[in-house]
C-alpha positions in Angstrom: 100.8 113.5 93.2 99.5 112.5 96.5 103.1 111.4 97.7 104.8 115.1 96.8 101.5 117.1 98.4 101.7 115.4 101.3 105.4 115.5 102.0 105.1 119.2 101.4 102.4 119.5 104.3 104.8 117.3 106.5 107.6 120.3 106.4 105.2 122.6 106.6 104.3 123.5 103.2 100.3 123.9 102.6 99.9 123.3 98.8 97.2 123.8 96.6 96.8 120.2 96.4 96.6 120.0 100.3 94.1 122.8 100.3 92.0 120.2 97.5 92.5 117.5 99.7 91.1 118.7 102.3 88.0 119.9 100.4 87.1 117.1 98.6 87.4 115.1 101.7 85.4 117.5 103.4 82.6 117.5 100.4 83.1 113.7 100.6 82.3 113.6 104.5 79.1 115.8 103.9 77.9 113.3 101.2 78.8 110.1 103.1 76.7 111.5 106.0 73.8 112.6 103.3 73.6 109.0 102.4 73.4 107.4 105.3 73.9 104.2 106.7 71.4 100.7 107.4 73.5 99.8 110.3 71.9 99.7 113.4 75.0 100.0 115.9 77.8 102.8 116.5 80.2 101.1 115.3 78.5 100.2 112.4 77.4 103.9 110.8 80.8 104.7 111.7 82.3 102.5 109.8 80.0 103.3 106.8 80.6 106.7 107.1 84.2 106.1 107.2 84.1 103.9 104.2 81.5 105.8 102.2 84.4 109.0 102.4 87.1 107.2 101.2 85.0 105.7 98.5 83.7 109.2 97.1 87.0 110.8 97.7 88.4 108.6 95.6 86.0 108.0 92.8 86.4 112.0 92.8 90.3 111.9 92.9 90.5 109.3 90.6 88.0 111.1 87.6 90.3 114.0 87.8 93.4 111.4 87.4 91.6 110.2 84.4 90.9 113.3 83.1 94.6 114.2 81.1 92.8 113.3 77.6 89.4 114.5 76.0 86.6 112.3 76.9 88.9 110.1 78.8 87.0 111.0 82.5 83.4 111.2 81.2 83.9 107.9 79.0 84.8 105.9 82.3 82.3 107.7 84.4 79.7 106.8 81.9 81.0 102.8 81.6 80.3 103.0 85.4 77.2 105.0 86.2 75.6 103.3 82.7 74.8 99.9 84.4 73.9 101.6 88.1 71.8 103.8 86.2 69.7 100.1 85.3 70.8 97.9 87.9 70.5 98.3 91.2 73.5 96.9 93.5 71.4 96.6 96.8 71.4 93.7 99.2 69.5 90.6 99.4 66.1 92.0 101.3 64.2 93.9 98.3 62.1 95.7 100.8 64.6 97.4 102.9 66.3 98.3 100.2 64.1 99.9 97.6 64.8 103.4 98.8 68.5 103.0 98.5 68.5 101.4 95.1 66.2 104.2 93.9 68.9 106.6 95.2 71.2 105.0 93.4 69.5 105.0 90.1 68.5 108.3 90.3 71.9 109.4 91.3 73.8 107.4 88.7 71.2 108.4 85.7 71.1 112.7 86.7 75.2 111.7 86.2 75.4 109.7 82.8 72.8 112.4 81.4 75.1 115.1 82.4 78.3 113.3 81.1 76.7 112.0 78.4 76.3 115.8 76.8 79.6 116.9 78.6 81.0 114.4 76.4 80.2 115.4 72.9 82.2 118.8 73.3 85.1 117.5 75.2 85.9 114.9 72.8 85.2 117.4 70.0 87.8 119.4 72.4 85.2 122.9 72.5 85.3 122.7 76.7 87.3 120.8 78.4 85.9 119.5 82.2 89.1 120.1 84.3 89.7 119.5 87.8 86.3 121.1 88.8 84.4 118.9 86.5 86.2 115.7 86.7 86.3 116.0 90.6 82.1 116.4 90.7 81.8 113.9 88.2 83.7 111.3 90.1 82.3 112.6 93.6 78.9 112.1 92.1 79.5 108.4 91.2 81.4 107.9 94.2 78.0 108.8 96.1 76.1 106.9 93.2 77.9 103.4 94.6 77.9 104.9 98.0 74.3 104.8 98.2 73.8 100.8 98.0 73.1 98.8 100.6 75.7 96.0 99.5 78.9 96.4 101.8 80.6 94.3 100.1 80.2 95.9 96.5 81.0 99.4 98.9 84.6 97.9 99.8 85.6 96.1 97.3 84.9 99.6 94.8 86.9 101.7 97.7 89.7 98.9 97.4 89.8 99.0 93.2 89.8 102.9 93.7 92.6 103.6 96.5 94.5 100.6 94.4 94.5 102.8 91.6 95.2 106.0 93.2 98.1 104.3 94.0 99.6 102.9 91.2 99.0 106.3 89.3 101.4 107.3 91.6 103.6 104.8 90.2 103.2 105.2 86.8 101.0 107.8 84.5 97.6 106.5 83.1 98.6 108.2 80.2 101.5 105.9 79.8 99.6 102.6 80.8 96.4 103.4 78.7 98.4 103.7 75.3 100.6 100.6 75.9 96.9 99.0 76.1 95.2 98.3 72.6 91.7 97.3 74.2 92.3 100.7 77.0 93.8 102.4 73.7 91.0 101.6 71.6 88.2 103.0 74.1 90.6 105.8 74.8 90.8 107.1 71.2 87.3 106.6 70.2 85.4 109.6 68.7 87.9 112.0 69.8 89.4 113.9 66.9 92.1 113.0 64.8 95.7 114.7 65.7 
């Protein structure tokens, strides 16, 4: 997890989940600054920018915690970039928001195509997305909700994210998610009997 990469680092130790750290917050820093920000002062794009990273990071980081069972990643990306794909989650003022909202459609729908056909062969367990995969996908969706104009929606995402990051470090998804019926339920769905 987070806790032993980073306590590696601190004595010294660069790990190969430093080395992804540092690349998906690097990818993450290049796609905050692609999307932009609506704030007109300093300190205002710098916070976006600043909040935008954490929130793709994440979404990315997070995807790839998901992503221990077949179909478990894609099936959450696609419960979350299904209503963006429909709904736009921009602010109050339809006019200066139409381009961002059309961002984030367009964003969120190229992404539940995508894992919408990545999904029929990983829950029939032909491919399997991996670390590569589930990092895009969640970096994607992480962009997708970046792109709206709705701070609030922007924050409180980032906060639900990092708050799971955390608790995975915790305790394992793949303990929590059985102990679940209604998490068990979606979790098992179509995948292939054992």
């Amino acid at each position: 997890g987070l806790k032993g990469h980073l306590g590696a680092l601190a004595h010294g130790q660069v790990t190969t989940g430093v080395i992804k750290i540092a690349g998906i917050g690097a990818s993450a820093l290049a796609a905050s600054a692609l999307v932009g920000s609506k704030a007109t002062s300093v300190g205002g794009k710098v916070a976006d920018l600043a909040l935008n990273t954490v929130l793709i990071a994440g979404t990315a980081n997070l995807a790839n915690l998901l992503d221990l069972r077949p179909g478990r990643a894609l099936k959450a990306t696609v419960l979350v970039a299904t209503p963006l794909s429909y709904f736009s989650c921009a602010a109050a003022k339809p006019e200066a928001s139409a381009s961002a909202a059309s961002a984030q459609r367009l964003l969120a729908s190229g992404l539940n195509a995508a894992a919408i056909t990545a999904l029929v062969e990983d829950l029939q367990e032909t491919t399997m997305l991996g670390d590569t995969g589930a990092n895009a996908a969640g970096a994607l969706l992480g962009t997708s909700l970046a792109a709206s104009d709705s701070w609030k929606l922007r924050l409180g995402t980032t906060l639900c994210v990092v708050g799971l990051i955390l608790a995975s470090e915790k305790g394992s998804f793949s303990k929590v998610i059985p102990a679940n019926p209604a998490l068990n339920w979606l979790d098992q769905l179509w995948r292939r009997p054992l």
